[in-house]
MMTF fields as JSON, N, C-alpha, C and O atoms, coordinates in Angstrom:
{
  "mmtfVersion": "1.0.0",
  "mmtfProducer": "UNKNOWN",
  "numBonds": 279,
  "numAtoms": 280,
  "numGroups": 70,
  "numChains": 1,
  "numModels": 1,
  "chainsPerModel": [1],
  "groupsPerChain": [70],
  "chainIdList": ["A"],
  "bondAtomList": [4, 2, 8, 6, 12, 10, 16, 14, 20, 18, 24, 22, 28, 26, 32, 30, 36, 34, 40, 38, 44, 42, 48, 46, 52, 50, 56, 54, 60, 58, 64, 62, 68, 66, 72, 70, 76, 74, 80, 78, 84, 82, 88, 86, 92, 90, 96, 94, 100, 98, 104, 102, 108, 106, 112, 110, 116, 114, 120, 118, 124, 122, 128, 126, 132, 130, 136, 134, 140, 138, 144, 142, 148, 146, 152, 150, 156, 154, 160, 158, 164, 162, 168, 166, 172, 170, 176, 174, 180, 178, 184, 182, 188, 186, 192, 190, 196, 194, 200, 198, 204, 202, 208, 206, 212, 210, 216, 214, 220, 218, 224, 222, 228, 226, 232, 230, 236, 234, 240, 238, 244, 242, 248, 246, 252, 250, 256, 254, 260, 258, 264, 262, 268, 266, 272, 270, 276, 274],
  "bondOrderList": [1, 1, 1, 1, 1, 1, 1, 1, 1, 1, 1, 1, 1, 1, 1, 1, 1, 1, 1, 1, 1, 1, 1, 1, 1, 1, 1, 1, 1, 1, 1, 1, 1, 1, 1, 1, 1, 1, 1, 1, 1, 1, 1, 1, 1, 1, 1, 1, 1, 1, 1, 1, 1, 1, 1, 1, 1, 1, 1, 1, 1, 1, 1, 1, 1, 1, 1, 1, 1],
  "groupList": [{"groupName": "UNK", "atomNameList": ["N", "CA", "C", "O"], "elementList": ["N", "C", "C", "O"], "formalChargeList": [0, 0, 0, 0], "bondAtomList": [1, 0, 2, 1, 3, 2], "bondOrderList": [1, 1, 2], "singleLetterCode": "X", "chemCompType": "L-PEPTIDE LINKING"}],
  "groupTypeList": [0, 0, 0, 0, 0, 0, 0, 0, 0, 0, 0, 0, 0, 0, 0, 0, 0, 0, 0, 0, 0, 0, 0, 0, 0, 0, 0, 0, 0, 0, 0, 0, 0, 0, 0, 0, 0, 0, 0, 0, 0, 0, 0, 0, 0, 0, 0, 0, 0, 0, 0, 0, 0, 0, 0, 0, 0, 0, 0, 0, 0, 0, 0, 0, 0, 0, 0, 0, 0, 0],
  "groupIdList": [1, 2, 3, 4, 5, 6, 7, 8, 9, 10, 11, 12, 13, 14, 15, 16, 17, 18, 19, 20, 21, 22, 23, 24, 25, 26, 27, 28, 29, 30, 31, 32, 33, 34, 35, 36, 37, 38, 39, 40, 41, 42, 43, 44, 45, 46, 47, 48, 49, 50, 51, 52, 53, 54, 55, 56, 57, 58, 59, 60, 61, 62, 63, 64, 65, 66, 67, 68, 69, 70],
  "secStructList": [7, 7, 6, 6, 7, 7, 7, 1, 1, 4, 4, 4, 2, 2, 2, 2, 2, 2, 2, 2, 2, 2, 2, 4, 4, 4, 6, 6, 7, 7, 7, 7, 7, 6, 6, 1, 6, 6, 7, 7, 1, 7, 2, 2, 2, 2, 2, 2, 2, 2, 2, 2, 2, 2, 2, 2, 2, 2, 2, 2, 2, 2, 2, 2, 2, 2, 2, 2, 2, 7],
  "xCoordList": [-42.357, -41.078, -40.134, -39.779, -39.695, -37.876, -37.312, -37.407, -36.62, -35.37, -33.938, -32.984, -33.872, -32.355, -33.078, -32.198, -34.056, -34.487, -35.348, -36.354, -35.1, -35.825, -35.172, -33.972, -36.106, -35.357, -34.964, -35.928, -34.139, -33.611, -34.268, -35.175, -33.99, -34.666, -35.348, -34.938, -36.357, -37.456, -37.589, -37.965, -37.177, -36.986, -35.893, -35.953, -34.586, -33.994, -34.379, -33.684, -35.695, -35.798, -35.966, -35.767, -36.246, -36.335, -35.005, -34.634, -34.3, -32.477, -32.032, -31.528, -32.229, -31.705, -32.304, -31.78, -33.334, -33.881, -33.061, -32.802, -32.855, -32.051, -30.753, -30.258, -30.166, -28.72, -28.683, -27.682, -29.829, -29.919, -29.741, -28.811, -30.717, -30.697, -29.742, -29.709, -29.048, -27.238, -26.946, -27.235, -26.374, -25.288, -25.97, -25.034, -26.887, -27.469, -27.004, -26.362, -27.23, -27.131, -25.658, -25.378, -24.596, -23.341, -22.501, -21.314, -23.189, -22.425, -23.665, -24.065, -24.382, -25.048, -26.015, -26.389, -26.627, -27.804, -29.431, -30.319, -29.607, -30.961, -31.873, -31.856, -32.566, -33.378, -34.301, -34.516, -34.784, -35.932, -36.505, -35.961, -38.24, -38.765, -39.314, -39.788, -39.106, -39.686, -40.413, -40.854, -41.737, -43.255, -43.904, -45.082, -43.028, -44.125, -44.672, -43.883, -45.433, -45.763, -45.014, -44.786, -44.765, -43.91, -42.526, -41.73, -42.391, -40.726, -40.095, -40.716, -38.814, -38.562, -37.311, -36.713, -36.905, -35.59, -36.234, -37.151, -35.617, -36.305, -35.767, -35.058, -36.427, -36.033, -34.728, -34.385, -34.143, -32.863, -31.737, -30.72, -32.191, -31.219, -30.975, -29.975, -32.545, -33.146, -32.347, -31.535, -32.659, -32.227, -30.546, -30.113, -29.884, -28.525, -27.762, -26.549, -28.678, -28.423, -28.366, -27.314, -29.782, -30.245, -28.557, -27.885, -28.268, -27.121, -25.83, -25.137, -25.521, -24.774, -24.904, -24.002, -26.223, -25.861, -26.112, -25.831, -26.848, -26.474, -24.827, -24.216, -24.377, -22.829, -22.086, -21.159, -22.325, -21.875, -22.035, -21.198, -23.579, -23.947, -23.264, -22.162, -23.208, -21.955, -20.977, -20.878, -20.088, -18.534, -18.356, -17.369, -19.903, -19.457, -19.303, -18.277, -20.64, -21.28, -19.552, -19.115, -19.049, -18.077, -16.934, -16.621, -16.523, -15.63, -15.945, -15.036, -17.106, -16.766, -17.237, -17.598, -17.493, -17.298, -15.889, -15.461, -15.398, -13.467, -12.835, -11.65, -13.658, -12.831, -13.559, -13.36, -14.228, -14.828, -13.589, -12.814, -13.605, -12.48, -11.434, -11.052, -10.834, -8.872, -8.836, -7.76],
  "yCoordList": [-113.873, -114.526, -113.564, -112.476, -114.199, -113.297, -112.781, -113.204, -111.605, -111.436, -112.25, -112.256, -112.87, -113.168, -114.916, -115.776, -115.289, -116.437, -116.339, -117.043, -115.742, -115.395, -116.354, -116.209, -117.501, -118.275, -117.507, -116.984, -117.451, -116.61, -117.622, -117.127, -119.091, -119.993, -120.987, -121.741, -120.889, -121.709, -123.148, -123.954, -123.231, -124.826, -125.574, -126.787, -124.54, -125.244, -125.495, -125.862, -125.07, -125.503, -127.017, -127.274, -127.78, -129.241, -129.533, -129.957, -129.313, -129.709, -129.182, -129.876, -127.708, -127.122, -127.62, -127.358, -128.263, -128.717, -130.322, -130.77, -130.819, -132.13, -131.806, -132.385, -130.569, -130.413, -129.914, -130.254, -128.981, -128.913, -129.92, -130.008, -130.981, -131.975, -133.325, -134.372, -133.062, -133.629, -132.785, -132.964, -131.863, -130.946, -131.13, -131.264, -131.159, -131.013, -132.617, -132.806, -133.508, -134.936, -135.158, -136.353, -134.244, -134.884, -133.782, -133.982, -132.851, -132.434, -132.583, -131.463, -133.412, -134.005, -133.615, -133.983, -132.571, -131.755, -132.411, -132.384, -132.883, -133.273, -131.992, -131.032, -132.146, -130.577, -130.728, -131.824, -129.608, -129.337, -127.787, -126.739, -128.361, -127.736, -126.746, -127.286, -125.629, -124.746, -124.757, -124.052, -125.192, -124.448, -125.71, -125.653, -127.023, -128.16, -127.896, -127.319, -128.122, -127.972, -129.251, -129.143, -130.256, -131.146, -131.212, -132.133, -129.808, -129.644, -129.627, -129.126, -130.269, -130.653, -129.876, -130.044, -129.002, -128.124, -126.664, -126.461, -125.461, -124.334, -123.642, -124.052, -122.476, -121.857, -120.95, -120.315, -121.03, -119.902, -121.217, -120.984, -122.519, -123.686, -124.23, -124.637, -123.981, -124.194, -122.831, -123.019, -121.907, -121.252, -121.008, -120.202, -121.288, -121.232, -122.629, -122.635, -124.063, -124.819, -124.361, -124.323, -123.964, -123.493, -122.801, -123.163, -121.705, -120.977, -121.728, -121.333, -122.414, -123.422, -124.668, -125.425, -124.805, -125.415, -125.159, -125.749, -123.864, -122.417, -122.102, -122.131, -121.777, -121.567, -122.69, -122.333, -123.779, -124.531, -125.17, -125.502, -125.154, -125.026, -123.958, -124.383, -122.837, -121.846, -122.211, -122.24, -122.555, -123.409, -124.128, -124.07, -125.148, -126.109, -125.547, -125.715, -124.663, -124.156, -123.663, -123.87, -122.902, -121.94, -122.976, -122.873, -123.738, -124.798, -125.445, -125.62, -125.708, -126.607, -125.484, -125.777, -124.047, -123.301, -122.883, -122.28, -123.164, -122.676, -124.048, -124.149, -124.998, -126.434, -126.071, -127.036, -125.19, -124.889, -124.535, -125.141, -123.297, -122.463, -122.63, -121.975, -123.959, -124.261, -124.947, -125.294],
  "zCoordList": [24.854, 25.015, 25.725, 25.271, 27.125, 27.747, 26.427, 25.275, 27.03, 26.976, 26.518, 27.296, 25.321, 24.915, 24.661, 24.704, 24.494, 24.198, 23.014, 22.916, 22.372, 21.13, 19.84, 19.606, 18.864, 18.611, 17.063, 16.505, 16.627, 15.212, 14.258, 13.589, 14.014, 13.141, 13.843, 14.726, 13.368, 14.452, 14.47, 15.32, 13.302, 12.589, 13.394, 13.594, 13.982, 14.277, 16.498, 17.446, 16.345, 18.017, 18.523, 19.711, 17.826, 18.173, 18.482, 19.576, 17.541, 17.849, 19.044, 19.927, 19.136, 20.011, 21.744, 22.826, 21.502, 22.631, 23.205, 24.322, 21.816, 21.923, 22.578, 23.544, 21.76, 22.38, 23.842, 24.473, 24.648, 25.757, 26.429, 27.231, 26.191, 27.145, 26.734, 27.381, 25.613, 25.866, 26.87, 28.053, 26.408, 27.339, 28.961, 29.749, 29.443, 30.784, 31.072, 32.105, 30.407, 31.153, 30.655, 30.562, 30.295, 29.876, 31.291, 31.549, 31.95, 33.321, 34.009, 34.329, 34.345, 35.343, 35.973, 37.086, 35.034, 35.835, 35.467, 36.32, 34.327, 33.877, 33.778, 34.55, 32.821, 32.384, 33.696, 34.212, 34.142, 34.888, 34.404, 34.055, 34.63, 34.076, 35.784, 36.784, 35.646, 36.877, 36.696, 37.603, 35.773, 35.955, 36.662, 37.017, 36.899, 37.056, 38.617, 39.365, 38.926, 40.546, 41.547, 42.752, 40.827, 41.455, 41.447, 41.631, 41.143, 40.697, 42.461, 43.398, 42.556, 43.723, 44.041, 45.104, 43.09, 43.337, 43.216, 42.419, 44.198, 44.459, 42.998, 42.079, 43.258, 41.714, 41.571, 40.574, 42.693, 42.565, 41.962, 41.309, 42.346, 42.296, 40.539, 39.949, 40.058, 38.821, 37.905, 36.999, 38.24, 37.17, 37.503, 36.679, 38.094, 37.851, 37.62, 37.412, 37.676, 36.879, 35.385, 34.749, 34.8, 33.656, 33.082, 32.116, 34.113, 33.493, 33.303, 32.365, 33.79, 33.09, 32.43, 32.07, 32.306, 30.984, 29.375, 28.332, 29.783, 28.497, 28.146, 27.078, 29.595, 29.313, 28.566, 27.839, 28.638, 28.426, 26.776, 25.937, 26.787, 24.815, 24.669, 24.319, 24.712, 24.13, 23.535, 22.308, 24.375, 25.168, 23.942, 23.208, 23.702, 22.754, 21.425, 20.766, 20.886, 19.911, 18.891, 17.759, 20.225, 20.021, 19.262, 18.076, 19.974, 19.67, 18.107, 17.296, 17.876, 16.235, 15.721, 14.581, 15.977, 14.924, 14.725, 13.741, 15.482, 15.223, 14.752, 14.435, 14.737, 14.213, 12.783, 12.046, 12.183, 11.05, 10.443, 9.703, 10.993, 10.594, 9.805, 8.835, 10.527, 10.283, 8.955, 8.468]
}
């Protein structure tokens, strides 16, 4: 496994896969997978999609943990 993708609770990777692909189809990117051979977007295009819509689960993550908070 990369660098910084290491899952802390493993149980929770199904979800976390669900919430990817909210967040990707709620700013318009749709998941793509780079390993498929029919993948039709180059890989510099793919992985800086990828980076925002990581940034973006953050963004959210961050947000209802501070609506925890109050």
């Amino acid at each position: 496994m990369s660098r910084g993708k290491r899952i802390l609770v493993p149980e929770a990777q199904e979800n976390l896969d669900k919430f990817k692909e909210e967040v990707s189809n709620d700013i318009g990117i749709g998941i793509v997978n780079s390993y498929q051979d029919n993948n039709p977007k180059p890989l510099n295009e793919v992985i800086a999609t990828s980076g925002q819509v990581g940034g973006e689960m953050v963004k959210r993550m961050v947000a209802e943990y501070e609506k925890k908070l109050i």
